[in-house]
Backbone as CSV, one residue per row, in Angstrom:
resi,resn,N_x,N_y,N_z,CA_x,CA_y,CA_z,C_x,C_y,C_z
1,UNK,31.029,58.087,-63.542,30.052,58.868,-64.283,30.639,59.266,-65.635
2,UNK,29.950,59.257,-66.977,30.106,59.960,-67.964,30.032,61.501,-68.135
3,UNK,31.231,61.699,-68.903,30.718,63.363,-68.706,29.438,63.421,-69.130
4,UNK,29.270,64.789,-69.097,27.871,65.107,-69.693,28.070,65.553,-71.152
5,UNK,28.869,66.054,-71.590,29.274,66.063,-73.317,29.090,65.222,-74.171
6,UNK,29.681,63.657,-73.236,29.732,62.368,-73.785,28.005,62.114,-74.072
7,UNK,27.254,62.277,-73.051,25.932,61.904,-73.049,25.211,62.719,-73.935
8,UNK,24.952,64.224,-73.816,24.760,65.407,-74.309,24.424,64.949,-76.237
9,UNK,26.013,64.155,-76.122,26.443,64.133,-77.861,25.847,62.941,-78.279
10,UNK,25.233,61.571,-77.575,24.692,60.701,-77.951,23.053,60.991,-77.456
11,UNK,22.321,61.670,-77.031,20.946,61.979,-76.727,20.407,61.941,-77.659
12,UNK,20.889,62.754,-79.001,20.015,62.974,-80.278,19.665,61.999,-81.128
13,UNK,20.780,60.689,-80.617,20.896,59.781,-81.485,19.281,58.947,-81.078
14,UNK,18.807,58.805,-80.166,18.099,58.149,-79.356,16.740,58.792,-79.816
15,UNK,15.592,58.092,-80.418,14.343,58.593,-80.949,13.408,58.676,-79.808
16,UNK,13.996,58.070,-78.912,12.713,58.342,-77.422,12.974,59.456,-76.605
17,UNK,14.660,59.636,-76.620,15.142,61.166,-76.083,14.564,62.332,-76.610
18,UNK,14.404,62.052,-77.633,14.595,63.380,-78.630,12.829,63.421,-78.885
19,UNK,12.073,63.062,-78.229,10.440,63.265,-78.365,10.105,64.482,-77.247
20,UNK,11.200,64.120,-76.429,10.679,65.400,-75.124,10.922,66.768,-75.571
21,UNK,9.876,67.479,-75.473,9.801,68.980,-75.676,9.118,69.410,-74.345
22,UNK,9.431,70.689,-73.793,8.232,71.419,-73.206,7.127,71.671,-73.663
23,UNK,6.402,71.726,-73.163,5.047,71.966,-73.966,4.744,73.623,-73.568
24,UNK,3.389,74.240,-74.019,3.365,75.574,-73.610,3.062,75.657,-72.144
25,UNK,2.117,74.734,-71.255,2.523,75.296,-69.877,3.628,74.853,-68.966
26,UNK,4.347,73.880,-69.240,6.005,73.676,-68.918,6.709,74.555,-69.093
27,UNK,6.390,75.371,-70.336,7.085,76.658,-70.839,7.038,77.653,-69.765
28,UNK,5.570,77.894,-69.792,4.968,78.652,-68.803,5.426,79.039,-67.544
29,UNK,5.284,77.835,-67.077,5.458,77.242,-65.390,7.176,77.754,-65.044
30,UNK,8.067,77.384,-66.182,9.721,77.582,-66.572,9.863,79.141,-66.110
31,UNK,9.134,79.808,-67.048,9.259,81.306,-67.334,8.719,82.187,-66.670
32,UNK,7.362,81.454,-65.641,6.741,82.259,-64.366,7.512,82.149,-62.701
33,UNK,8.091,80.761,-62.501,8.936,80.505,-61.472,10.376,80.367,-61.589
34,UNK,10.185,80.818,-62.586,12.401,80.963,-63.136,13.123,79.952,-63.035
35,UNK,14.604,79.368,-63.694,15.107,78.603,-63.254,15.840,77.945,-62.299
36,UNK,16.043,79.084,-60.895,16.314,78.789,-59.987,15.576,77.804,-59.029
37,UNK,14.129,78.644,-59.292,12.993,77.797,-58.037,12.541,76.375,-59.016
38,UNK,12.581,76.115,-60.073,12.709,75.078,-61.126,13.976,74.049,-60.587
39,UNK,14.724,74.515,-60.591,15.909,73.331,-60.213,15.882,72.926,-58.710
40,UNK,15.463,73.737,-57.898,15.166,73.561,-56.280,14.336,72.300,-55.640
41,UNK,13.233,72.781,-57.122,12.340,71.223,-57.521,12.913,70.275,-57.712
42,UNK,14.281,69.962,-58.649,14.399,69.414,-59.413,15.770,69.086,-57.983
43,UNK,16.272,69.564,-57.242,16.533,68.814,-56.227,16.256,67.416,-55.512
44,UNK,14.719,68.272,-55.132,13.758,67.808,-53.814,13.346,66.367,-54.922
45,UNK,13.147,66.847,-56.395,12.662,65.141,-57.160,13.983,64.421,-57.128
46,UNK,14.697,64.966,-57.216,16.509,63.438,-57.222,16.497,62.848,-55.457
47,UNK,16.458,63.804,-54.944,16.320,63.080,-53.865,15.501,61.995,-53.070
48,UNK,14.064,62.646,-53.300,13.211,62.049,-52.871,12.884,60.596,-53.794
49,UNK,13.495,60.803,-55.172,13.112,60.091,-56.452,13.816,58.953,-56.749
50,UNK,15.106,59.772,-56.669,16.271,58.957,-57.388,17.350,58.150,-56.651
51,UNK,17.622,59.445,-55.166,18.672,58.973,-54.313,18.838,58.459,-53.538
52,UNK,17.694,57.183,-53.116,17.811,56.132,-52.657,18.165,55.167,-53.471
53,UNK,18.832,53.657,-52.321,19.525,52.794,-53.690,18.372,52.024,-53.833
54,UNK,17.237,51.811,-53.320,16.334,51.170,-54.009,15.143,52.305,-54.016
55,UNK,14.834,53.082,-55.050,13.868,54.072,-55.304,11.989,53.498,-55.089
56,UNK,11.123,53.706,-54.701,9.665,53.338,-54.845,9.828,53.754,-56.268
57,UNK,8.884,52.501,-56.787,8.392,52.460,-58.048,9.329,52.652,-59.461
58,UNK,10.386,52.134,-59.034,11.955,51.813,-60.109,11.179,52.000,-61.689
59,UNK,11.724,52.734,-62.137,10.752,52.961,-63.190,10.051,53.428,-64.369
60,UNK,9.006,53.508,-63.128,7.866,54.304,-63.493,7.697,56.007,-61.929
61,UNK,8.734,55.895,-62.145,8.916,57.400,-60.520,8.833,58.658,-61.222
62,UNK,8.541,58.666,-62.420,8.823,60.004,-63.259,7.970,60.069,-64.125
63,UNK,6.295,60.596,-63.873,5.920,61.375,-64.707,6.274,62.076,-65.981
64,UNK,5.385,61.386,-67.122,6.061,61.800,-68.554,5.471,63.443,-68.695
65,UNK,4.667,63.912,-67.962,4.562,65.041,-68.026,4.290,66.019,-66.537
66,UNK,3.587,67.283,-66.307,2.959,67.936,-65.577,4.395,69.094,-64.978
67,UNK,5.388,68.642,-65.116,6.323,69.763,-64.488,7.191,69.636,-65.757
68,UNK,8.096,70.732,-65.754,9.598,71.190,-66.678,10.547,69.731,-66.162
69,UNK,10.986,69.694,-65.226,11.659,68.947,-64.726,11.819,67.350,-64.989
70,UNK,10.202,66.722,-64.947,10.131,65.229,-65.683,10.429,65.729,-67.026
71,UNK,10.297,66.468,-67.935,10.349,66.061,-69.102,11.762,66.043,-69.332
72,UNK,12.323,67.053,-68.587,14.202,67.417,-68.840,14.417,65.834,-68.153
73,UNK,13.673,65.282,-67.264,14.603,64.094,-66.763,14.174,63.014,-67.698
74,UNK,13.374,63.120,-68.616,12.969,61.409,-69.404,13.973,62.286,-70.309
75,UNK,14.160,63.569,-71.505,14.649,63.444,-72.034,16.981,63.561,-71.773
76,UNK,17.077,63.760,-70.566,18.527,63.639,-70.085,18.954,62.684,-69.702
77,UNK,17.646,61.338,-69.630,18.091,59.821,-69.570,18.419,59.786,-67.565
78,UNK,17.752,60.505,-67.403,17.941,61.051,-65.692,16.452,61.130,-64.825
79,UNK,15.995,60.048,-65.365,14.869,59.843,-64.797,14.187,58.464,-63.955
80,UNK,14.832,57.546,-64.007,15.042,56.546,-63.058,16.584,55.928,-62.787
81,UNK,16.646,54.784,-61.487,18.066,54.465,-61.565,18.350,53.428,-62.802
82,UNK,17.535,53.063,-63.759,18.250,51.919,-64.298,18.553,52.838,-65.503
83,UNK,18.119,53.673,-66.047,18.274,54.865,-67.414,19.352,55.511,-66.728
84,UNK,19.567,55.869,-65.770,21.041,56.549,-64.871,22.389,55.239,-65.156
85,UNK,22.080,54.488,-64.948,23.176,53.529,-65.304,23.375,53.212,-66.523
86,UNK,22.314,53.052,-67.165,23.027,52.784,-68.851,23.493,54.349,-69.728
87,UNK,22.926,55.112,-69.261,23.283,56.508,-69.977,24.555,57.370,-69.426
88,UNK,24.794,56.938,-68.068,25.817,57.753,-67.201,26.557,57.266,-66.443
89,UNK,26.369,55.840,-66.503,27.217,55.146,-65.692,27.551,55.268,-64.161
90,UNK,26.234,55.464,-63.593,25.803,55.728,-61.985,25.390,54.460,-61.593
91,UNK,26.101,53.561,-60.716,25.309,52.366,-60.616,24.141,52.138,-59.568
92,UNK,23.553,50.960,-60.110,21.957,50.819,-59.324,22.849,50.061,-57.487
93,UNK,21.538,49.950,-57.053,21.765,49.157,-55.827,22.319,50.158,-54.506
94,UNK,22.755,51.248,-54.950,23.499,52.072,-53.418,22.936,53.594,-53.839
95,UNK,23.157,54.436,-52.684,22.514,55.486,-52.659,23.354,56.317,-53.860
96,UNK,22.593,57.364,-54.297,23.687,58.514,-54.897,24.315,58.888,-54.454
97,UNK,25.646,59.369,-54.631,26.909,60.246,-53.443,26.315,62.201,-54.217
98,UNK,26.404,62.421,-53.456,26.872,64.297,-53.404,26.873,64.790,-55.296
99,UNK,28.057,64.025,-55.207,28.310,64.567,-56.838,27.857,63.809,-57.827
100,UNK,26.970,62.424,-57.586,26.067,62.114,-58.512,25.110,62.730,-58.586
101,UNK,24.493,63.449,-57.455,23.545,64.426,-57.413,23.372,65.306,-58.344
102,UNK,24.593,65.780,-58.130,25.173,67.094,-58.944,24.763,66.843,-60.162
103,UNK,25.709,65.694,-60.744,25.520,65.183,-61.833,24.311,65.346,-62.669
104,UNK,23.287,64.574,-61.935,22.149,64.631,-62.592,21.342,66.323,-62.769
105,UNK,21.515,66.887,-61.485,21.252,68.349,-61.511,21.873,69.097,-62.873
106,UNK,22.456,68.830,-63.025,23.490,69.448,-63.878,23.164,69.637,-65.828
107,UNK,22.849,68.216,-65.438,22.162,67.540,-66.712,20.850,68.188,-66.906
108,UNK,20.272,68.480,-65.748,18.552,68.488,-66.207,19.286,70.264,-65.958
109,UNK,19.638,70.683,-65.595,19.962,72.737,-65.947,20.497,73.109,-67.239
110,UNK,21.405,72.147,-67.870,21.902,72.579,-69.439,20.882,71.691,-69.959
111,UNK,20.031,70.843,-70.121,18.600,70.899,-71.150,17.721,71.760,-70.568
112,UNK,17.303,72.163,-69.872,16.243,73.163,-69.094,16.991,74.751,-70.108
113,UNK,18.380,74.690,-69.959,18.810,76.033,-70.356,18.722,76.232,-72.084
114,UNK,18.739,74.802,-72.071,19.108,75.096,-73.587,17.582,74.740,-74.480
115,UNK,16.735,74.439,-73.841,15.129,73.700,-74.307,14.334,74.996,-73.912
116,UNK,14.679,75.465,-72.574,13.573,76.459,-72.085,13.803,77.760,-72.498
């Protein structure tokens, strides 16, 4: 895995990264269910989403909008497995381990912290 500094510091460079904003009810939704019960979500989506080694719908599994969470994951490059491998160096084909989990969690809480 790449740190997240490493990634963090090349995001801006990227004109498709750098389109994701919250919008006002992402904002909303952020600031009415806090960031705890926000990332809890943002669990239950890596898992159910990401952390199989072959995901349903490789992709397209991530909604460009409707929650805080897709948008932190299209713009943290943490939103399918093949954008996980070229941005972070998580490879495709096998499940996530524990601390790739993390990883990605991690990623989508410092843009959530620092966006929301």
């Amino acid at each position: 895995m790449r740190p997240l500094d490493e990634i963090f510091a090349k995001l801006p460079h990227s004109r498709f990264r750098q389109r994701f904003e919250l919008g006002a009810a992402e904002q909303a939704y952020l600031s009415e269910k806090g960031l705890p019960t926000v990332l809890g979500h943002a669990r239950d989506f890596i898992e159910r989403r990401l952390a199989p080694a072959q995901p349903a719908n490789e992709g397209k599994q991530t909604p460009m909008r409707g929650h805080p969470v897709f948008i932190a994951q299209h713009a943290t490059a943490t939103c399918c497995r093949t954008c996980l491998a070229k941005w972070h160096a998580i490879p495709t084909g096998r499940p996530l381990t524990d601390a790739e989990k993390a990883h990605v969690l991690a990623a989508l809480e410092r843009w959530l912290l620092g966006r929301g």
